[in-house]
C-alpha positions in Angstrom: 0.0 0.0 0.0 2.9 2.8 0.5 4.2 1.8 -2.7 0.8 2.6 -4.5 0.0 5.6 -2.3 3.8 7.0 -2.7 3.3 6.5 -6.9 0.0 8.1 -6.6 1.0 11.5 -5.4 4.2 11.1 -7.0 2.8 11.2 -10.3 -0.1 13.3 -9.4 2.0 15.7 -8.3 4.4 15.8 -10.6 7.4 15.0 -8.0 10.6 13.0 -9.3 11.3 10.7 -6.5 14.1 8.3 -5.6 12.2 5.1 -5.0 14.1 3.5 -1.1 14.7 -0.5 -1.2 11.7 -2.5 -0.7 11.3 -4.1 3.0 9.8 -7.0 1.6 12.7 -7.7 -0.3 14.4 -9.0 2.6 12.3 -11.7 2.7 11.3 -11.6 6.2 8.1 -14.0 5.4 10.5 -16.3 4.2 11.4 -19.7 6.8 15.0 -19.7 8.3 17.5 -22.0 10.0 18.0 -19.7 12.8 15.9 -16.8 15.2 19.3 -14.3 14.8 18.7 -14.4 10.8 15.1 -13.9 10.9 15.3 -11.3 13.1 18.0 -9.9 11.1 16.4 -9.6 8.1 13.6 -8.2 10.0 15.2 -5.3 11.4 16.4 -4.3 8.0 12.9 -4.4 6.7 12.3 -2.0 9.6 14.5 0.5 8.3 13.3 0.4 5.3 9.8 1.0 6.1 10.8 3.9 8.1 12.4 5.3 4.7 9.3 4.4 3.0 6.8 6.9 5.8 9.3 9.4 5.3 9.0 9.6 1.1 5.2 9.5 1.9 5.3 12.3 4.8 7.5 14.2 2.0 4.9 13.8 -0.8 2.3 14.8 1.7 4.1 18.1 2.4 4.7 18.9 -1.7 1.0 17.8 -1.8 -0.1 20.5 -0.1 -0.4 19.0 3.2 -1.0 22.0 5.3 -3.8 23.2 3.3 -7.0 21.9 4.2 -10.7 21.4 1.9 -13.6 20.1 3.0 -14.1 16.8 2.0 -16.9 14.2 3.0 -15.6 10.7 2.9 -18.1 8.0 0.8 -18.4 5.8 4.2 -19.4 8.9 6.4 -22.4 9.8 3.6 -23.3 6.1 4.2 -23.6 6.4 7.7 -25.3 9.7 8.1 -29.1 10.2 8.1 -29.7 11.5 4.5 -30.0 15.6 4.9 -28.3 16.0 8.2 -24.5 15.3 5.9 -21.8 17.5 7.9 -18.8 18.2 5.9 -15.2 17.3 7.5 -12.1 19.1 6.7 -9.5 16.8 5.2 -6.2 17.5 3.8 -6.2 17.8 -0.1 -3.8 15.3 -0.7 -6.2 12.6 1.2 -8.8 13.3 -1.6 -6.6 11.8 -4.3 -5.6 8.6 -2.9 -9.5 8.4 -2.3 -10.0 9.1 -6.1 -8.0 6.0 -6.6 -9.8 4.1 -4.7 -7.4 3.2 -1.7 -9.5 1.4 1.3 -11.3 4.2 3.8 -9.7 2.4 6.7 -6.0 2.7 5.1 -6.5 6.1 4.7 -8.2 6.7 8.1 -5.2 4.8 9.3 -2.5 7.4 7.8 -4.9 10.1 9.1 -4.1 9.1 13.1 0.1 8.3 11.9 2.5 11.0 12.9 3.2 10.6 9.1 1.2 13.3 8.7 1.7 15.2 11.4 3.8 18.2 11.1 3.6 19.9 14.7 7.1 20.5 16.3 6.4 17.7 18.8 6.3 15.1 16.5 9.6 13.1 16.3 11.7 13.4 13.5 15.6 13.2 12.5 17.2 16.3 12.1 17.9 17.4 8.0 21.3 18.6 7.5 22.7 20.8 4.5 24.1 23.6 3.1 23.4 27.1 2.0 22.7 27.9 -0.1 20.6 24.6 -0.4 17.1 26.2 -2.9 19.3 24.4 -6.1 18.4 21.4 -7.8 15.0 21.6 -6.3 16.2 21.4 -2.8 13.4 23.3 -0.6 14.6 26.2 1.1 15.3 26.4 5.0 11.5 28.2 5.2 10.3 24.5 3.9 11.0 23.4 7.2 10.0 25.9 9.8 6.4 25.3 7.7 6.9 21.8 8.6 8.5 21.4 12.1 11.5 19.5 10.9 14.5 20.3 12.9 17.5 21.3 10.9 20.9 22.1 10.5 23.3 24.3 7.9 27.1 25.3 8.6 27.8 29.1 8.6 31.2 30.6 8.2 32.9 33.3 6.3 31.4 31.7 2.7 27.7 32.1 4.5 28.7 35.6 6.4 29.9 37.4 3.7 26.7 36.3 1.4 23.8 39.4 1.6 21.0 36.8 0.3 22.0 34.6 3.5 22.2 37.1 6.2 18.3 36.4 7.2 19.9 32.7 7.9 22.7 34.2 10.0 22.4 32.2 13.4 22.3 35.2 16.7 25.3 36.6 17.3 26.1 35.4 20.8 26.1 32.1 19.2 28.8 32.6 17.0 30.5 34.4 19.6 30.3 31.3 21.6 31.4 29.1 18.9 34.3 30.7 18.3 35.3 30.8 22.0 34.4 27.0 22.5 36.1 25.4 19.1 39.1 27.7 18.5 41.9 27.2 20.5 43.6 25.5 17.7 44.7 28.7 15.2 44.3 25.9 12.2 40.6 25.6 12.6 38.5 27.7 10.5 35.0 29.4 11.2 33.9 27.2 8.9 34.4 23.9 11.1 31.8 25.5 13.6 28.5 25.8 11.6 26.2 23.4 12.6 23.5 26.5 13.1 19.7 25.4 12.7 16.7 27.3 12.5 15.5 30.1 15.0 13.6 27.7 16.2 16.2 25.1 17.6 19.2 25.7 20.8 22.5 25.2 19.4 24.1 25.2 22.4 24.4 21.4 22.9 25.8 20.7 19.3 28.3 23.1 20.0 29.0 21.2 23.3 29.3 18.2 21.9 31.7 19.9 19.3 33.8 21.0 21.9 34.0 17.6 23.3 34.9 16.1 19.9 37.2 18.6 19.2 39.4 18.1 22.4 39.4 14.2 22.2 40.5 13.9 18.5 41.9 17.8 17.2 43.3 17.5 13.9 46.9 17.6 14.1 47.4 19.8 10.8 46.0 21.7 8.1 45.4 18.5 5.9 43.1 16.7 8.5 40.6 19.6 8.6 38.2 18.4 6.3 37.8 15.0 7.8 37.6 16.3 11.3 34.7 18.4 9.8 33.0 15.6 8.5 32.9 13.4 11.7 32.0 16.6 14.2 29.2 16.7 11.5 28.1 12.8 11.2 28.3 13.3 15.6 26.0 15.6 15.4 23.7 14.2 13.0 23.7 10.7 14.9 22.9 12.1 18.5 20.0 14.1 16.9 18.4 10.7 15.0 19.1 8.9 18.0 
């Protein structure tokens, strides 16, 4: 079912989408000589299912998730005395899978799933990228505050001296404190600090946990910059999907 629903607003939407590996390719229905491979394959069908919610989350936003029509579902007219039908608000992009004719309790189902929920308490992994990140098709960082989704983007010098970016600039007492925490080393550029986030988000424990990284494993030249950067980066990413 999220393979049809996922094609469905893919194609009615007009969305190019990278399709994830199938769970049930892991064969997890499948009989084996051991509990520890079962289980296994199983929890790499798990992941993947997780990737599949996430594509249809994503094609629920570019669907127009947040704006609501009123709808009335063909059960509910059923149901109801006839004159007395009250009309329900329903997302837009629910109306289409109904169109083509996906089962009222699936889609009452996905309805009640954080899937579609897009409050900042719903749990989610963090998106991490750079700016400027509106090429390609990539949404811009205003995608996400719509959405709730936590994220992240490094600003340095590149980013600071950039007049279209300065709305993104994180506040300055952050930076201030970013430079104090992660520079005692004269090799390291701004540019290893970055992980800012939206407005919405404290930086203040990424940066911690920067410092800590920073102190146990500091690049011993110039050369070893880059790969320092990328592992304070793949830190910080890990302790926010975990």
């Amino acid at each position: 079912m999220l393979n049809n629903a996922t094609s469905v607003l893919a194609m009615h939407y007009g969305i190019g989408v990278v399709w994830p590996y199938c769970p049930w390719a892991f064969g997890y229905k499948q009989a084996y000589t051991s509990c520890k491979k079962a289980l296994f394959q199983i929890k790499g069908a798990q992941s993947w299912f997780v990737v599949w919610m996430g594509l249809l989350s994503f094609l629920i936003t570019k669907g127009d998730g947040l704006n609501l029509k009123k709808v009335m579902l063909n059960d509910q007219k059923e149901k109801e005395p006839s004159g007395s039908h009250t009309e329900e608000i329903l997302p837009a992009w629910l109306t289409v899978l109904e169109k083509s004719n996906f089962h009222q309790n699936w889609l009452t189902s996905i309805i009640l799933l954080t899937v579609c929920s897009f409050v900042k308490e719903t749990p989610c992994a963090v998106i991490v990228f750079s700016l400027p990140n509106n090429k390609n098709g990539h949404p811009v960082p205003e995608f996400y505050n719509n959405y709730g989704i936590p994220y992240w983007y490094p600003w340095g010098m590149r980013e600071g001296a950039d007049k279209i970016l300065a709305k993104y600039a994180p506040p300055s007492y952050l930076l201030q404190e970013a430079q104090t925490l992660i520079l005692p080393n004269p090799f390291l550029s701004v540019e290893i600090i970055g992980l800012g986030s939206s407005g919405n988000h404290d930086t203040s424990n990424a940066l911690k946990q920067l410092d800590t990284i920073e102190n146990s494993d500091r690049p011993e030249n110039i050369c070893s910059i880059k790969a320092f950067e990328h592992k304070a980066l793949a830190h910080n990413v890990w302790d926010k999907f975990m």
